[in-house]
N, C-alpha and C positions, 0 to 999 in steps of 0.2 A: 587568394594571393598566389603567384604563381613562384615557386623556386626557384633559383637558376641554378645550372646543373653543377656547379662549383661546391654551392649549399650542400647539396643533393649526397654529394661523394662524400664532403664532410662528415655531415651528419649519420652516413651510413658508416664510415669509419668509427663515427666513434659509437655506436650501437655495437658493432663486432668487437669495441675494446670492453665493453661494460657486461659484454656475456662472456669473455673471457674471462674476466676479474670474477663473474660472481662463478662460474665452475670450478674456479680455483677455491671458493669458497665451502666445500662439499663439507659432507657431516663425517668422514673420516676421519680418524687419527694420525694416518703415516706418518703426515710431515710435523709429527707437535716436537718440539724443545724439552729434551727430557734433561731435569737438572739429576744430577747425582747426589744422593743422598751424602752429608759429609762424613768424611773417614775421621776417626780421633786419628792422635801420635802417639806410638805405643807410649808409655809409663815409662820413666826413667827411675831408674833403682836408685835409691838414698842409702847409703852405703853412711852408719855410725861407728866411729871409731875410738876408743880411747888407750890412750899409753898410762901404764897406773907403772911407778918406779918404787921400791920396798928397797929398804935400809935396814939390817937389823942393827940394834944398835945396841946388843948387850954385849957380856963379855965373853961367855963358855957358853951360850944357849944356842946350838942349831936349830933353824924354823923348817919344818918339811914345805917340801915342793906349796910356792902359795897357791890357792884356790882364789879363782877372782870370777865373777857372775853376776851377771847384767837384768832385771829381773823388773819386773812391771807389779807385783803383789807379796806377800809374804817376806818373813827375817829368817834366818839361817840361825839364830836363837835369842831369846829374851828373857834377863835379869827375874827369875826366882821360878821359872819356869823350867819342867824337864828337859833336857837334850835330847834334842831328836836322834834316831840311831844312825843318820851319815854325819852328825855331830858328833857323839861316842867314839865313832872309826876314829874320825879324824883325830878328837885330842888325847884319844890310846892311845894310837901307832902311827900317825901321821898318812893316814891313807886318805886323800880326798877324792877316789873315786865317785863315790854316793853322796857327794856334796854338791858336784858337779853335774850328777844326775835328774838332781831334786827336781821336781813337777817343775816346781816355781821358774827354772834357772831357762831363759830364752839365749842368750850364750854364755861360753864358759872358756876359760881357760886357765892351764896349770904351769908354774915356773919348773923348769928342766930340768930341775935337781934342789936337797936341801940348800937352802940359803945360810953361810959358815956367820958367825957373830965377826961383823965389822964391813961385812960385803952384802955389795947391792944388787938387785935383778929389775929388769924392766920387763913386765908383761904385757901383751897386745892383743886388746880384747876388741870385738868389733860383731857387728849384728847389722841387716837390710831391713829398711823398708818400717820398721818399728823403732819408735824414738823410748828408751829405757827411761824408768823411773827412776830406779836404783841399780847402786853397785855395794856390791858384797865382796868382804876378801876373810880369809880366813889360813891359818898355819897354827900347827903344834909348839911348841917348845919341849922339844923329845928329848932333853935330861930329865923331864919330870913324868907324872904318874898320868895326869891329865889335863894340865895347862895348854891352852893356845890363846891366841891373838887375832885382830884385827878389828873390821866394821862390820856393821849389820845393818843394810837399809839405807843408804848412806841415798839423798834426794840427790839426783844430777839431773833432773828432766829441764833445769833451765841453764843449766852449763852450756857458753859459745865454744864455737872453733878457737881455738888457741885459749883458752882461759883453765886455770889449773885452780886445782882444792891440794891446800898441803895438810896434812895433820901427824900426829902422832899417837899410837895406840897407847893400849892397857892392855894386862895380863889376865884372864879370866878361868873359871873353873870350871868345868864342864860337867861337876856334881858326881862324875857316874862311876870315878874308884878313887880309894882314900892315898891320901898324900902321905905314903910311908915312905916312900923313899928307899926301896928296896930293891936291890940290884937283881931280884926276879922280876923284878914289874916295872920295869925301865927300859924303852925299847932303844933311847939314844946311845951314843958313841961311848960315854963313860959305865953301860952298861952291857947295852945291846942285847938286853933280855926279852922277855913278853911285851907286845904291843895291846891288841884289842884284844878283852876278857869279857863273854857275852853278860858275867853276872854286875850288876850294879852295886856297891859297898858302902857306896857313900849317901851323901842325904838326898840326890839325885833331883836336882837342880843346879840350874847356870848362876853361879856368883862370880861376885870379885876376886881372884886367886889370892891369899895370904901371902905366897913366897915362899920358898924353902928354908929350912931350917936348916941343914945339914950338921954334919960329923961335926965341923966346927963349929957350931953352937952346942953340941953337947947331944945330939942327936944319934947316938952310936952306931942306931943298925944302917944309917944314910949312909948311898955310896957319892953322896955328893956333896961337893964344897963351897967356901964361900965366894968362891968363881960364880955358882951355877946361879946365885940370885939374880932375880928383874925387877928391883921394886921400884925401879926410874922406865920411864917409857921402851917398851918393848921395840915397837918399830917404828918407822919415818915411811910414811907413804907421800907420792904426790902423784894426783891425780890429773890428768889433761884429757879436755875433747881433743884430736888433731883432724876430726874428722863431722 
C-alpha cells in the first residue's frame, strides 16, 4: 500500500511526540513532588486556677498567714498519726514556710498577713499544664500552744470552671506541745512569747483539739480567756475553679 504524503508527516509527527514523552520519562528523581512531612501546633498551656476565700469565724483567735497547696499524692496530716515537722512549725509559731515546701506540694501559696477573727482573705492559687487532685489549706490559731485549722486532701480533680466547694473547718491538735496555756509558750498577740520548741511534750500525734480552758474556768497559770475558745467551727472556706 502505498502512503500519501499527508499520512507520511502525520505519522512522523507523532513518532517525534512519543520519543519526547518517553525521555521525559527518565529514571531520575529531579522533578518528583516532594510532600513535607506535617508540622504539629505547638501545645497550648492549660493554665488551672482556683480562688479559695477563708473566714475566720472565731472571736480572739488570730489564724497565721493561711497555707493553701495544690498537690496530686500525700496529706499534710492524719487523725492519730505524728505531725510532721513543717506541721510542728506551723502549729507552734505559725510559720508555713516548710509546708509549702513539702515534696508533695505542686503549687502553693500563702495569705499576706495573719487573718484578725471576724475578717476574710481570698487566696489565688493556680498551676500549668497538671490538673491537681487535691487542695490543702492549713493556719495556727496563735493564742494557743499548738492548735491550727483547716483541710487535708480535699478531692477537686472533678471540680468545673465556675463551680465552688463551701465548707467549714475544725480545730485540731498537732500532739507536739502540751496545752498549758502559758504565756511563755504562746507566740500570739495575748502573749507573744515562744513559737516553735524543737522538743515534743505532748502525746505526739494529730487529734481533735479539746479547746482551752483558760483563767476563767479556773485555770490559773492560763494567759487566756473565755474569748480565746473555738469549739464552734473555726473557719469558712469557699472554694472555686475560675480557671
Amino acid at each position: 500500500m502505498i502512503l500519501s504524503k499527508t499520512y507520511k508527516k502525520a505519522s512522523l509527527g507523532v513518532f517525534i511526540a512519543a520519543g519526547v514523552l518517553l525521555s521525559g520519562c527518565g529514571s531520575d528523581n529531579d522533578n518528583e513532588l516532594v510532600i513535607p512531612e506535617p508540622v504539629e501546633p505547638p501545645a497550648i498551656a492549660v493554665n488551672y486556677e482556683y480562688q479559695v476565700k477563708v473566714v475566720n469565724l472565731t472571736t480572739a483567735q488570730p489564724m497565721s498567714p493561711i497555707a493553701v497547696v495544690l498537690h496530686n499524692e500525700g496529706k499534710l496530716w492524719e487523725i492519730g498519726q505524728p505531725a510532721s515537722m513543717a506541721l510542728e512549725k506551723l502549729a507552734e509559731s505559725g510559720n508555713n514556710s516548710e509546708v509549702l515546701d513539702q515534696e508533695i506540694v505542686l503549687s502553693g501559696q500563702s495569705g499576706v498577713s495573719p487573718l484578725p477573727p471576724g475578717m476574710n482573705e481570698t487566696i489565688m492559687v493556680s498551676i500549668k499544664d497538671t490538673l491537681p487532685n487535691y487542695i490543702s489549706i492549713a493556719s495556727m490559731l496563735v493564742n494557743t500552744n499548738d492548735a491550727f485549722t483547716g483541710i487535708t486532701a480535699m478531692d477537686i480533680s472533678n471540680l468545673t470552671v465556675d463551680e465552688s466547694i463551701y465548707l467549714q473547718t475544725s480545730s485540731y491538735d498537732s500532739g507536739t506541745e502540751k496545752n498549758s496555756e502559758l504565756m511563755a509558750t504562746i507566740p500570739g498577740p495575748v502573749a507573744g512569747q515562744e513559737g516553735y520548741n524543737v522538743m515534743r511534750d505532748d502525746v505526739d500525734y494529730v487529734a481533735m483539739h479539746p479547746g482551752v480552758i483558760s483563767k476563767d474556768d479556773g485555770l490559773t497559770q492560763s494567759v487566756l480567756t473565755q474569748d480565746h475558745r473555738f469549739d464552734n467551727p473555726t473557719l469558712s472556706i469557699t472554694i472555686t475553679r475560675v480557671k
